[in-house]
C-alpha positions in Angstrom: 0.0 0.0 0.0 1.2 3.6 -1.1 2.8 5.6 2.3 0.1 8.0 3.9 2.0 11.2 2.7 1.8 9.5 -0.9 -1.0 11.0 -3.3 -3.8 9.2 -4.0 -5.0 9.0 -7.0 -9.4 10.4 -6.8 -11.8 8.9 -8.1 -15.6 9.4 -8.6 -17.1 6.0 -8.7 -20.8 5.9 -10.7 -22.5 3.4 -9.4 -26.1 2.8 -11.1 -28.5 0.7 -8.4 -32.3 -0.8 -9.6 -33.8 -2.9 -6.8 -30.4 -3.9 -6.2 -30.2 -3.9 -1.9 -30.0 -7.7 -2.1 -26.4 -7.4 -3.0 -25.5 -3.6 -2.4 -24.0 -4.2 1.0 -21.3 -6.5 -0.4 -20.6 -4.3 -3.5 -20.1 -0.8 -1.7 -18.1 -2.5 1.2 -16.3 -3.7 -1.8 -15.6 -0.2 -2.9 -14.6 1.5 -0.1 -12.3 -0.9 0.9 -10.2 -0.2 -2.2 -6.8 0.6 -1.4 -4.4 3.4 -2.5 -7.0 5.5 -4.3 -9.4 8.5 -2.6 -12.5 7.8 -3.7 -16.0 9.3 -3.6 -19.3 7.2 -4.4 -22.0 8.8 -6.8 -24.9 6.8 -6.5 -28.3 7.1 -9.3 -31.4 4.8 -8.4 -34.0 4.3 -11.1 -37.3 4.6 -9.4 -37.0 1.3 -6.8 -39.7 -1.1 -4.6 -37.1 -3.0 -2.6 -36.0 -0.5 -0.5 -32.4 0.8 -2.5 -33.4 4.4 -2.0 -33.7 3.9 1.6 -31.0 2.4 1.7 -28.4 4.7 0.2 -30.0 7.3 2.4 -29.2 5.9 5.3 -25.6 5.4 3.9 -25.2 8.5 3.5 -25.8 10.0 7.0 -22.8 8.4 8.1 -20.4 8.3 5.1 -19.1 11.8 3.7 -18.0 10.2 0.6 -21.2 9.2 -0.4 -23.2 11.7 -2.5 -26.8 10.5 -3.7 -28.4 12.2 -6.7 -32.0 13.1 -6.4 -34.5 10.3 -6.4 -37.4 9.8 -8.1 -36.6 9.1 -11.7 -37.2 6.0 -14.1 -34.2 5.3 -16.6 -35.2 2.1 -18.1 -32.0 0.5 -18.1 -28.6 1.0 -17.0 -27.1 2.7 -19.5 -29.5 5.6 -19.7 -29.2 5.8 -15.3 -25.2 5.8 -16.2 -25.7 8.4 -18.9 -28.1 10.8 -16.4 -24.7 10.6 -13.9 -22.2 11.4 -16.6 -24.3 14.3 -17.8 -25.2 15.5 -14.4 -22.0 15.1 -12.2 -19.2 17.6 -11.6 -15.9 15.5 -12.4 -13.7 18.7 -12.4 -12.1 17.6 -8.9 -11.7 14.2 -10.0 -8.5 12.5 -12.0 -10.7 9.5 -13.1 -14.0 8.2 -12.9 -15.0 4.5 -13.1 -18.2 2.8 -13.8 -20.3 0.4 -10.8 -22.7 -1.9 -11.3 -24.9 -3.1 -7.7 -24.1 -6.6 -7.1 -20.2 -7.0 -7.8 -17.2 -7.8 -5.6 -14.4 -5.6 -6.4 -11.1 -7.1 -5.1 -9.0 -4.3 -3.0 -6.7 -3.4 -5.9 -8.9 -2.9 -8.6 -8.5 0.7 -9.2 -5.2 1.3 -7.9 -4.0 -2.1 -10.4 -6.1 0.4 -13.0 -5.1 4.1 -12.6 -1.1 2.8 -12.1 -1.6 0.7 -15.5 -2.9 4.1 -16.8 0.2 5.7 -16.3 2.4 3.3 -17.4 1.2 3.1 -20.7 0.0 6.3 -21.4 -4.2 5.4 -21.2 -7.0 7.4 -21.3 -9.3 4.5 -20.7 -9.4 1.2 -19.0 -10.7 -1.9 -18.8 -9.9 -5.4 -18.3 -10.4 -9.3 -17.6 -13.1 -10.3 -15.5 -14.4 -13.7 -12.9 -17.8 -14.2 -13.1 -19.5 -16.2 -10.4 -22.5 -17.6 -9.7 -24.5 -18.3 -6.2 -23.9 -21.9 -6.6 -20.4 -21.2 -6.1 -19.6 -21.9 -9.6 -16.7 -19.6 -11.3 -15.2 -18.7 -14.5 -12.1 -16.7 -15.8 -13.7 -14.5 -19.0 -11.2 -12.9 -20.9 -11.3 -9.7 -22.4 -7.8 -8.8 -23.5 -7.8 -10.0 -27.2 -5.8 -7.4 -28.9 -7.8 -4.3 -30.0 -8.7 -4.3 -33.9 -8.9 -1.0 -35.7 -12.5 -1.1 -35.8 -13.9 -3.3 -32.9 -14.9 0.1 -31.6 -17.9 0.3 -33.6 -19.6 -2.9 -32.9 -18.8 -4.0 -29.2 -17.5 -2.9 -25.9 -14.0 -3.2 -24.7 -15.8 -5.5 -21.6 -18.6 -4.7 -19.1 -18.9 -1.3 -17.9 -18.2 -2.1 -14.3 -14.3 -2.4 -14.7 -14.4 1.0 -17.0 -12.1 3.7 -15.7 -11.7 7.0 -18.0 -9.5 10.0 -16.9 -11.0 13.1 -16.4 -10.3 14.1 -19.7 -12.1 11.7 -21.4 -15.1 11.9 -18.9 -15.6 15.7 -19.6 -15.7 15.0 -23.4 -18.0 12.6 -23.1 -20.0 14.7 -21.0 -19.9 17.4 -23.2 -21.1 15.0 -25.6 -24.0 13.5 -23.8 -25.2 17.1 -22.9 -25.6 18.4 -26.5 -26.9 15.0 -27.3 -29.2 14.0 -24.7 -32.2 12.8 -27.7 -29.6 10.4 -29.5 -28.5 9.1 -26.6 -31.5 8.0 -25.5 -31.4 5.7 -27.8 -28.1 3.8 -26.9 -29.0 0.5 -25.4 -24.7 0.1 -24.3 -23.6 2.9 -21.8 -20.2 0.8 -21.9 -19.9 0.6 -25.8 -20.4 4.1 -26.4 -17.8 4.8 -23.8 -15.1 2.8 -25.4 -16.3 3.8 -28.7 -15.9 7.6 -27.9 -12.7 7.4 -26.7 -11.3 5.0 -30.1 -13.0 7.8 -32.7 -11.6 10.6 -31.0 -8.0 9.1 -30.5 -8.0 8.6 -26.7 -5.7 5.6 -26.0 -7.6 2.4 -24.2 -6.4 -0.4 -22.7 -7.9 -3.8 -22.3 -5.6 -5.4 -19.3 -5.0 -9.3 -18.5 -6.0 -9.2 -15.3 -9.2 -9.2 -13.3 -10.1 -7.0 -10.0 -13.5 -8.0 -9.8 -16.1 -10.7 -9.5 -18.8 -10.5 -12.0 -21.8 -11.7 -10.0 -24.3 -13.9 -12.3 -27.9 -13.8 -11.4 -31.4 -13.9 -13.0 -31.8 -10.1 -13.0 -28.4 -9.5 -14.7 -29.6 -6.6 -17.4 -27.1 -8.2 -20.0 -24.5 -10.4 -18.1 -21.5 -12.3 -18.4 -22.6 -13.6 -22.6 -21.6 -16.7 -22.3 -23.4 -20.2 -22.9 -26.3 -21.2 -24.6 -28.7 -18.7 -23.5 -26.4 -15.5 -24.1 -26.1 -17.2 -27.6 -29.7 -17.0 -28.4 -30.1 -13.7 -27.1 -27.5 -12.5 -29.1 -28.5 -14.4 -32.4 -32.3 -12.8 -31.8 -30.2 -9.2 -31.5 -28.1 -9.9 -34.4 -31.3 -11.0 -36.8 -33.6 -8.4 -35.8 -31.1 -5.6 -37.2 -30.6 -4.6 -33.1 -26.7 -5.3 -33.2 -26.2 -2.7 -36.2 -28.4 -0.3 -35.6 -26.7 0.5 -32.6 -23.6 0.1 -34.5 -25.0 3.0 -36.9 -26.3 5.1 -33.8 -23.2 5.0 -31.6 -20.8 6.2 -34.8 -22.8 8.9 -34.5 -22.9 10.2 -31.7 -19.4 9.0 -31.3 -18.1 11.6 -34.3 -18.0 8.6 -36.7 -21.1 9.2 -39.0 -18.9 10.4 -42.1 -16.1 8.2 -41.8 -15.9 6.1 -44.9 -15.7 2.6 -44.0 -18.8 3.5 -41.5 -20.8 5.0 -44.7 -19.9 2.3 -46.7 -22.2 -0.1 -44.5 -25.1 2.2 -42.5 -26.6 2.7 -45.0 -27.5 -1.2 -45.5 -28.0 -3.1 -48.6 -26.8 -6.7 -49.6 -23.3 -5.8 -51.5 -22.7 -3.2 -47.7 -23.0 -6.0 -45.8 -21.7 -9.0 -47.7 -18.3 -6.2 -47.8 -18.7 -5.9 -44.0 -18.6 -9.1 -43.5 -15.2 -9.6 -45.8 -14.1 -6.5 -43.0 -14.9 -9.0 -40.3 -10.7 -9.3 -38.8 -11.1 -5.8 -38.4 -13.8 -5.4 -36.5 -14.3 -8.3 -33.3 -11.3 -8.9 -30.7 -11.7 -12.8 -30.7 -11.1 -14.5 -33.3 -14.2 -16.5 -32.8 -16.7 -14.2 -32.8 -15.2 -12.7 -36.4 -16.7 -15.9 -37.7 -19.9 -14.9 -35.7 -19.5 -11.6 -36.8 -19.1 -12.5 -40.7 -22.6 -15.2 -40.4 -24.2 -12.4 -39.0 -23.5 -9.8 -41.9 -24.3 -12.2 -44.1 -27.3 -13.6 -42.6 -28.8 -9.8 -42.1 -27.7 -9.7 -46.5 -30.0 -12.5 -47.3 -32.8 -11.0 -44.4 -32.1 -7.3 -45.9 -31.1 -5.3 -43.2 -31.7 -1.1 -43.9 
C-alpha cells in the first residue's frame, strides 16, 4: 500500500442501483475498501420497490463520501441511469471516474491495479479481464484482453462497464457530448460501448488489461451479463437477426463523431453488396477470433434478411 503522505489517486465512482439492496452491501463494502485510491461514491437509483433508496440514504448520513443524486426518476435500463450521472456530475475535482454496477465484488486493488496501468502506458481509458460467479459457487475466468482491432470500436465494448475507468479528460468529453446529445443518446441500449467507442474515434488511447479485479456476479436479473453459454447465444443471435446489433452500430458512430467516416458510410446505410463487404471487413472489427466468424454469419445472414 502507497505511504500515507503519498498521493492518492481520486476517483468518482458511478454506481447505477435498480432494486439492487439484495447485493448492495457487499458491493459498496467492496468499494470502499479499495486501497491506495481517494474515492468518492456517486450513486443514481431508477425509481425502486425494494428499499435501495432507503438504503443509500441511510448510507449516506454516516459516510461523507457518499453523495446520492436526487430520487425519483425512471431510466429504463442502465445505460441511460449511467448516462443521467455522466451528464449531471461535476468531475472537475476528479483525475478518473469508473463505472459500478450493484451486485459485484471488487477485489481491493482494482482501481489502484487500474489508474497505475494508466500511467504506465499512457491510457486514457481502461478496462480489463473479468471472474464471473455464480451463487452456486460456480466460477469462471472471462477474458477480455484479445488485442484491440482497428474497428472493434464500432460494434462492441472493450468489456462490461463495471471495470471501465476514464480519466478526467475523457469523462468531460464525453460529457460534453451526452449534454448536447441527450435525444440520440437516448437511444443507446450500451452505456459501456459508447464509452469505449468515444474514446477509439476521438484518439483517446484504451487499454484492455490481463487481469481481473473483480467478480462478475451472475444472477437472474443480470440486465445483459456475463454472454456466455447457450442462452447468451440466443439472445445474441435474436439481437443480431432483428437488425438490433447494427443499428446501434449505426447510432453509436454517430454520436461517437463517426457518422462520415468512410468505412462507417460504406455499410449504414444497408443493402446486400454493404453487408456481404462488411462481412469480408470481419478481422477488423471483433477482438476474438471466434466471434469474427460470428460476426461474418451475421453480416451475411442480415444480407440475405435485408437489413436497412
Amino acid at each position: 500500500m502507497p505511504l500515507s503522505n503519498q498521493h492518492l489517486p481520486s476517483v468518482a465512482v458511478c454506481l447505477a442501483a435498480f432494486n439492487g439492496v439484495r447485493y448492495l452491501q457487499q458491493q459498496v463494502d467492496s468499494i470502499f475498501d479499495q486501497e491506495g485510491v481517494d474515492i468518492t461514491l456517486f450513486v443514481s437509483v431508477d425509481r425502486s420497490t425494494d428499499g435501495t433508496e432507503e438504503w443509500f440514504s441511510k448510507l449516506q448520513v454516516n459516510n461523507a463520501r457518499v453523495v446520492l443524486l436526487p430520487f425519483g426518476e425512471s431510466f429504463g435500463g442502465a445505460s441511460q441511469n449511467f448516462f443521467r450521472m455522466l451528464r449531471e456530475i461535476d468531475f472537475t475535482a476528479f483525475e478518473y471516474v469508473a463505472y459500478a454496477d450493484q451486485d459485484d465484488i471488487w477485489l481491493p486493488g482494482k482501481l489502484v491495479r487500474a489508474t497505475e496501468r494508466m500511467v504506465q502506458t499512457g491510457s486514457d481509458g481502461y478496462s480489463s479481464d473479468i471472474v464471473a460467479f455464480w451463487e452456486s459457487g460456480r466460477s469462471t475466468y472471462i477474458k477480455k484482453s484479445y488485442p484491440q482491432r482497428p474497428l472493434d470500436y464500432l460494434f462492441e465494448s472493450a468489456g462490461p462497464g463495471c471495470v471501465f475507468v476514464i480519466c478526467q479528460k475523457l469523462a468531460l468529453e464525453i460529457q460534453i457530448r451526452l449534454r448536447e446529445n441527450q435525444q440520440m443518446s437516448m437511444l443507446v441500449g450500451l452505456h459501456d460501448w459508447f464509452t469505449y467507442a468515444f474514446a477509439r474515434a476521438n484518439g483517446y488511447r484504451w487499454l484492455i488489461d490481463d487481469y481481473s479485479g473483480l467478480m462478475y456476479r451472475q444472477h437472474d436479473q443480470n440486465q445483459v451479463g456475463v454472454n456466455a453459454g447457450w442462452v447468451a447465444f440466443v439472445w445474441r443471435a435474436q439481437r443480431v437477426l432483428n437488425g438490433w446489433g447494427l443499428n446501434q452500430s449505426r447510432l453509436i458512430a454517430s454520436l461517437a463523431g463517426q457518422a462520415d467516416h468512410p468505412f462507417v458510410r460504406r455499410w449504414s446505410a444497408g443493402g446486400r453488396r454493404a453487408l456481404l463487404r462488411l462481412a469480408c471487413e470481419a478481422p477488423h472489427c471483433r477482438r476474438k477470433p471466434l466471434d469474427r466468424v460470428w460476426f461474418a454469419v451475421s453480416c451475411l445472414a442480415l444480407a440475405v434478411i435485408g437489413w436497412k
